[in-house]
N, C-alpha and C positions, 0 to 999 in steps of 0.2 A: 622673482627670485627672493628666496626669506634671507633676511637679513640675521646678523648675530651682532648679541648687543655690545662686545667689545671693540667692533668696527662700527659702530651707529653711536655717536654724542660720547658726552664723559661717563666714566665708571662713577656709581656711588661710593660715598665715602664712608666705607665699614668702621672706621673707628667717630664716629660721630655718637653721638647718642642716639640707643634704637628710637625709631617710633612707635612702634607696638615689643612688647616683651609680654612674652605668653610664657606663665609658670608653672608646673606639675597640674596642670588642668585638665580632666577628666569629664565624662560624658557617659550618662549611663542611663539606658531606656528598660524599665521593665513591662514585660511582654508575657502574653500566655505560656510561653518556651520559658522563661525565667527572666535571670536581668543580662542585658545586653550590652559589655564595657567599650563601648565604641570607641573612646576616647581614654587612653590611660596613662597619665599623669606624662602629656605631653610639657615639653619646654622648647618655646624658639623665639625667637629676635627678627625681626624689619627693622632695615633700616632707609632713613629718607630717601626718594628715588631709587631702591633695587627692586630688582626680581627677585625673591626667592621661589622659586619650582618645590610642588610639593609632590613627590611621586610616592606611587606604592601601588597593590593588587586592587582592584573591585574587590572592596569591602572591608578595606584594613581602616576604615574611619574619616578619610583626608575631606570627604563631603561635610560632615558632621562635625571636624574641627571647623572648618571654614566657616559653618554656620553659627558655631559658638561664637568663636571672637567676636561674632557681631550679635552674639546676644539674641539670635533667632532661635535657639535652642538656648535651654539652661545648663552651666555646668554643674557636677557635682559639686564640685572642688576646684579649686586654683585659685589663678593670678589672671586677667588679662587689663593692662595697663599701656595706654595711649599717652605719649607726649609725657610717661610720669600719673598721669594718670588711673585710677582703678575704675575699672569698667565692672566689674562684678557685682552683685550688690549693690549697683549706681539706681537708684531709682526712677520710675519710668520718664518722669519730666527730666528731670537731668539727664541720662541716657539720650533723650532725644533728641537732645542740643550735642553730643559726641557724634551720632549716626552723622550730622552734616558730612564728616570726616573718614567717614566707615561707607565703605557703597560696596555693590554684589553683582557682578554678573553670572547668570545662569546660567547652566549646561545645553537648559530647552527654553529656546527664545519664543517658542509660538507658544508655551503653558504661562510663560514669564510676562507677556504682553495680553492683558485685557483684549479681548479680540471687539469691544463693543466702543470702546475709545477710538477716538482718531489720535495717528503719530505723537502730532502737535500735542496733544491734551497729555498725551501718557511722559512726553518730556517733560511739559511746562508745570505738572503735579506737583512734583516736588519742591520747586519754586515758590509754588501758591500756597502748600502746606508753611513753607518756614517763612514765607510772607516777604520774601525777596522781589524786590523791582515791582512798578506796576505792571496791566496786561501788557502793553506795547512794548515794555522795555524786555517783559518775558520772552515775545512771539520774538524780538530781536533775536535773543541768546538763543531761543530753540533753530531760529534758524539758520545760526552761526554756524551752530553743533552742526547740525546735521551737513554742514557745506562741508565740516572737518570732516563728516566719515563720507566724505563721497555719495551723499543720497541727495537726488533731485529735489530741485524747489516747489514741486508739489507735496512733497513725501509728507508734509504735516498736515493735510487734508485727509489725508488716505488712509485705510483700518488696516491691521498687520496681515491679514489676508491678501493683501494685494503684494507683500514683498517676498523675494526667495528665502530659503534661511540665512544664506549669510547675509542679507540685507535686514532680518529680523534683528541678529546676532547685532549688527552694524547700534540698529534702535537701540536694543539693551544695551549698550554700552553706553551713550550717547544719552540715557537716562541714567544709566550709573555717572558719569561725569558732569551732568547739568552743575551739581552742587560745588565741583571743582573741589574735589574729596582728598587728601593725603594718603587714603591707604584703599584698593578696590582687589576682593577676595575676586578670582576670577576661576569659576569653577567649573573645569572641563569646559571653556567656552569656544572650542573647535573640532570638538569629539564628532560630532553630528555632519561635518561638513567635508565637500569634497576636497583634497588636498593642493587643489588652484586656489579656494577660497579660502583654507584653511591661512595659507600663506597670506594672503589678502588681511587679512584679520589681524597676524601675528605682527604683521607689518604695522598695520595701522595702532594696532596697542604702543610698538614702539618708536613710534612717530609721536603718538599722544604724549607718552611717558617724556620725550626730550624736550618736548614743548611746555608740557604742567610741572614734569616735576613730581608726577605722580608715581607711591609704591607698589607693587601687585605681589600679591601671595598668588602661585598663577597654582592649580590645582589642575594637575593630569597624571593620565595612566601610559601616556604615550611620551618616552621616554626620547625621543628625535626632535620631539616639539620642545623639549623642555631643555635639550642641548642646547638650541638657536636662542630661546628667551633668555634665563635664566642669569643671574650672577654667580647666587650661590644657589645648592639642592640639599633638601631634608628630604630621608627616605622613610617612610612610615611601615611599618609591618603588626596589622592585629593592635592596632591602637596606640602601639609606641614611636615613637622616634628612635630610630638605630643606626643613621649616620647624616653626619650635617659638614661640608664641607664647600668651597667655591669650585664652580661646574668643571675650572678644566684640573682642578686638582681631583675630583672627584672621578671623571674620566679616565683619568691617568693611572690613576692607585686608589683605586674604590678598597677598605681597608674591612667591609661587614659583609662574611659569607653570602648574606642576602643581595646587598647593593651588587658585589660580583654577578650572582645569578641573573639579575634584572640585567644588568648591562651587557652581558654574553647574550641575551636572549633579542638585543635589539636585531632585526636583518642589517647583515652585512656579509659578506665573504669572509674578508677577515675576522669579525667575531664571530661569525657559525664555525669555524676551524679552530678557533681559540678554546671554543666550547668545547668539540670535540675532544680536543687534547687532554684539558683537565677536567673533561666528564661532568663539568658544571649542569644542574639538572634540579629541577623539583621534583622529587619521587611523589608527595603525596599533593593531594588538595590541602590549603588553608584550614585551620582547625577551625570548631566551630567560636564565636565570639561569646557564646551563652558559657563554655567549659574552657577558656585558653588554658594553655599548656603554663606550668608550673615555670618559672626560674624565667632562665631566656624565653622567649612566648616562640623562637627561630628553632631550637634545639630538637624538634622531632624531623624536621627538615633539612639540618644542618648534616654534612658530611664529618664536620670537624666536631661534631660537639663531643663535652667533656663531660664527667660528673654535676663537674662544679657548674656548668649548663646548666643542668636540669634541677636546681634547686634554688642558687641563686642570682637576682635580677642585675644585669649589670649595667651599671650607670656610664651615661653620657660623658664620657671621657677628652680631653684633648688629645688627638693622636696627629703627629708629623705635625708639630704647628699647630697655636692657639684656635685657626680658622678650622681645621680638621676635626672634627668630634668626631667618635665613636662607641656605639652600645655594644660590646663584645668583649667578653677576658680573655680571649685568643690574640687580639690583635695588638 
């Protein structure tokens, strides 16, 4: 049974200072199609041991911020600042004393894992790179780890081939937390799996999280998974951030035409009927990311839009309480 994190350990404490604060930080690839703004002048806050849930459509950027923060892609433009810290701009030697701190788990554990490594090697890597502990004390801590995710006392002999995905899934995490990191981007990392294992996973992240003390930017498109995790949720749409608020306030009175849409679209009975009623619906596909829409980038989709929609962009506002933000002049 998946757990939810208000009934699992204590709640983070939101008025603490962030760990990470991400500022109008942007992402932009250009491509034979033109330039592609994957990322547009995002802004958001972690803080020490929370979940923040990143949702939004396949293709509105949530991969591609995730990969910024940690400086695997470059941004155009922004802020991203660890502990106070500026990460941008940081130079590669210095950067790479921050990554201790910064770790990834991936969507596809079998692309993510060297298939010619053994378990053991692909954990204890990172260890040997920042020159922590000798071998023995290494092969200790690998095999600690790996008792935490529930994999056998062989599993560090043996190539990823030999495990299922969620026992892959299990490794890459298990190599994301070797370092015992503050902040691990976790991207779509149960998308791939069947939902007994799915659970299994969600579980074990927040088991790990009451024990370390660790933050997750947890990144999905599956909005049921990101109820159970979650403290708070930022909704992205075509590269922006357009609502940011704490899960069960978000739940309750989603306050941006779009966050409504997404939420009526979860299966339930009671929201397939809610839908029904007030017609909630995406009439078209997602604009393209090479041409977005002028003003609101929501506005060709939007049931409500106004003039003032379609020309200007509107900012990230406090709405119902400081924790509440919202991109919308409607609300």
């Amino acid at each position: 049974m998946l757990r939810t994190n208000p009934l699992y350990g204590s709640a983070p404490d939101l008025e603490a200072r962030p760990l990470l604060t991400v500022t109008d930080l942007a992402v932009q690839y250009r491509t034979a199609g033109g330039t592609v703004r994957a990322v547009d002048g995002v802004s958001l806050e972690v803080h020490p041991g929370e979940t923040l849930g990143l949702v939004g459509e396949s293709g509105c950027g949530k991969s591609t911020l995730g990969r910024a923060i940690l400086r695997l892609v470059e941004p155009s433009r922004g802020s991203i600042r660890l502990d106070g810290r500026e990460l941008v701009g940081l130079p590669r030697r210095a950067l790479r004393g921050e990554r201790r701190r910064l770790q990834m788990v991936f969507q596809d554990s079998g692309a993510a894992l060297d298939p010619r490594w053994t378990v053991g090697r692909l954990i204890e890597e990172p260890l040997r790179v920042y020159g922590i502990g000798g071998r023995a004390e290494r092969r200790d801590r690998v095999a600690r780890l790996l008792a935490d995710m529930g994999l056998p006392p062989d599993a560090a002999a043996r190539h990823p081939h030999a495990f299922s995905g969620g026992q892959r899934q299990r490794i890459g995490i298990a190599r994301a937390l070797v370092l015992d990191p503050d902040l691990v981007v976790c991207d779509e990392p149960v998308s791939a799996l069947d939902v007994s294992i799915q659970a299994q996973i969600l579980n074990l992240l927040q088991d790990l999280q009451e024990r370390r003390g660790v933050a997750f930017l947890f990144i999905s498109h599956d909005l049921s998974v990101v109820e159970h995790v979650s403290d708070r949720v930022a909704v992205m749409y075509l590269g922006r951030i357009v609502e940011t608020a704490p899960r069960d306030a978000l739940w309750r009175a989603p306050a941006h035409p779009y966050t409504r849409t997404l939420l009526a679209a979860v299966p339930s009975p009671e929201r397939q009927a809610r839908r029904a009623r007030r017609g909630v619906n995406l009439p078209d596909a997602l604009p393209s990311p090479y041409a977005p829409p002028s003003g609101c980038h929501f506005h060709p989709r939007c049931p409500l839009a106004v003039e003032r929609c379609r020309s200007e962009v509107p900012a990230l506002r406090a709405f119902s309480g400081t924790a509440h933000r919202v991109a919308c002049h409607l609300a």
